[in-house]
C-alpha positions, 0 to 999 in steps of 0.5 A: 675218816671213820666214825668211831663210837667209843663206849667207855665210862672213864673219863680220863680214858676217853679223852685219851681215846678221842684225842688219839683217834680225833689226831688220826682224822676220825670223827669219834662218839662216845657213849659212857655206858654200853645201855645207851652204847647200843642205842647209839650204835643202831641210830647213828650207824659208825664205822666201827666201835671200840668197847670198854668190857667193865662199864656200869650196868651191862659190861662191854662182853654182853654189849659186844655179844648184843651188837653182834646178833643185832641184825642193825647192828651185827655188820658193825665190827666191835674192838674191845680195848680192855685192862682185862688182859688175860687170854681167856678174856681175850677168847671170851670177847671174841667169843661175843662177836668182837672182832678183834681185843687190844689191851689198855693202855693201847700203843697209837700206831698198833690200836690204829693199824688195828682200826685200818684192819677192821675198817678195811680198803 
């Protein structure tokens, strides 16, 4: 089991998330903007983050690009779960350090085989 911070301003999208990640044994935090999504990641340390890109304030590209020169929080890695689905986009994300891109809305088994990916043995 992992945690998983998940930051995300939609409600309904968060739910969804946490009902999936929750049914496949992860303890999830969420965080509804990427300001208090970066405070959240250094205190409370999770496995992994996935980050929404278009959130109030700070978009989730700046987010991923603050975590990852971060030096608490830089070993962390970022999965950006976005509507935002253009290869530049993608490109861009990982650019900012994410670790990996999936497009909203994501299938179960291909986001969680992608979270095992990221999380490793």
């Amino acid at each position: 089991m992992a945690r998983i911070l998940l930051i995300e301003d939609s409600p309904t999208d968060t739910a969804v998330l946490t009902q999936l990640l929750e049914r496949n044994g992860h303890e999830v935090l969420v965080s509804g903007n990427a300001e208090d999504g970066i405070e959240m990641c250094r205190r409370e340390q999770p496995d992994l983050v996935l980050m929404d890109v278009i959130l109030p304030g700070m978009n989730g590209f700046q987010a991923t690009r603050a975590l990852s020169r971060d030096e608490k929080t830089s070993t962390i890695p970022v999965l950006i779960v976005s509507t935002k689905g253009m290869e530049t986009d993608k490109a861009w994300g990982l650019r900012q350090g994410a670790r990996d891109y999936i497009v909203k809305p994501p299938r179960e088994d291909e986001l969680i085989a992608r979270i095992n990916e990221l999380l490793g043995p």
